[in-house]
C-alpha positions as CSV (number, residue, x, y, z in Angstrom):
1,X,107.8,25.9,-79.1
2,X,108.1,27.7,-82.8
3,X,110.3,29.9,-82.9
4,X,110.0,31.2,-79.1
5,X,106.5,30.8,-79.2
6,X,104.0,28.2,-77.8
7,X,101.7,26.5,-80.1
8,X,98.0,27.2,-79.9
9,X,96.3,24.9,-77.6
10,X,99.2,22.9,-76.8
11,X,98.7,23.7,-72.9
12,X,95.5,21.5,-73.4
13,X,97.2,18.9,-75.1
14,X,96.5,16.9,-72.1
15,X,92.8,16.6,-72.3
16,X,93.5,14.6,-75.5
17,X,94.3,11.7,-73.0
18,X,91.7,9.0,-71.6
19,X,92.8,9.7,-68.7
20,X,93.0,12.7,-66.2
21,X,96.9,14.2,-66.4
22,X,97.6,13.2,-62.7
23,X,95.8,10.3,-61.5
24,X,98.3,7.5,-60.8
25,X,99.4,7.2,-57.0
26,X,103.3,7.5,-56.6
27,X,102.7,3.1,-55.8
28,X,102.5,2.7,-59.6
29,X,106.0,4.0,-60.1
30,X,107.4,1.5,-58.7
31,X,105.5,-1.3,-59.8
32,X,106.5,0.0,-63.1
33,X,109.8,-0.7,-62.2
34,X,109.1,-3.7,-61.7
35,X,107.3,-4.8,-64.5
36,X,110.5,-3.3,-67.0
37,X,112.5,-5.7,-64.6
38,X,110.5,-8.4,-64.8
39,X,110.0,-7.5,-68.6
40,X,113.9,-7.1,-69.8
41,X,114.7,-10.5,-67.3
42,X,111.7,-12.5,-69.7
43,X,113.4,-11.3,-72.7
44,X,117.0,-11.9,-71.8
45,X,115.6,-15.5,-70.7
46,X,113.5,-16.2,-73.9
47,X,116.6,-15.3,-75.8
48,X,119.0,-17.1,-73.7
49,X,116.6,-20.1,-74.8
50,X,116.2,-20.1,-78.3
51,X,120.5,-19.5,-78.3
52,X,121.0,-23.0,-76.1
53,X,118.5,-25.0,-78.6
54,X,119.2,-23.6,-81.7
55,X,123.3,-25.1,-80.6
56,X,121.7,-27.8,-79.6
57,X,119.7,-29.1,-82.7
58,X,123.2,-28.1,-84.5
59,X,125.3,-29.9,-81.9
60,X,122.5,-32.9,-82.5
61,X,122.6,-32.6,-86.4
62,X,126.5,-32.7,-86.6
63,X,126.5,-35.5,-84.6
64,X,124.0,-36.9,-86.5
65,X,125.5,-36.9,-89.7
66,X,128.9,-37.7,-87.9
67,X,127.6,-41.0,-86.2
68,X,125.7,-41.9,-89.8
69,X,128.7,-41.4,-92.1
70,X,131.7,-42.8,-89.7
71,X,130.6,-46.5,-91.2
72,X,131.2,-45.2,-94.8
73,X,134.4,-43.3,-93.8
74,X,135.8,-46.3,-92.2
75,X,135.0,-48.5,-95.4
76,X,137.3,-45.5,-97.6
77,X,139.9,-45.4,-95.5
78,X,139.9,-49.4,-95.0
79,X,140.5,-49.5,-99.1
80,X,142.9,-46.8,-99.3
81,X,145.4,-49.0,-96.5
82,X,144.8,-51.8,-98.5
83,X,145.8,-50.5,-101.7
């Protein structure tokens, strides 16, 4: 609508589509459902995975360098008692 009036040939907008305006049976409404369902639960899931590894390669990394530097740590802290 412009200004109170309808556009020019927007009533046939439809036949624009590759498809015929009322096709689907009412069946596909709710497998549509379903599919945005199944959809948002595979995207909450894919996330919820790359969260848990990326904590773990950064639980793995800090104990990484925690395990390889407790040797050199102990060696420092061995000299400071003895001086």
């Amino acid at each position: 609508m412009v200004d109170g009036r309808r556009l020019p040939g927007a009533q046939d907008a439809y036949k624009l589509l590759p498809f015929p305006r009322d096709d689907t049976p009412r069946e596909c409404d709710m497998f549509n459902v379903i599919q945005m369902l199944f959809a948002g639960l595979g995207a909450g899931l894919i996330l919820a995975a790359l969260t848990f590894v990326t904590l773990l390669i950064g639980v793995l990394v800090n104990a990484m360098i925690a395990l390889f530097a407790g040797p050199l740590i102990d060696r420092l802290l061995a000299r400071k008692a003895a001086a």
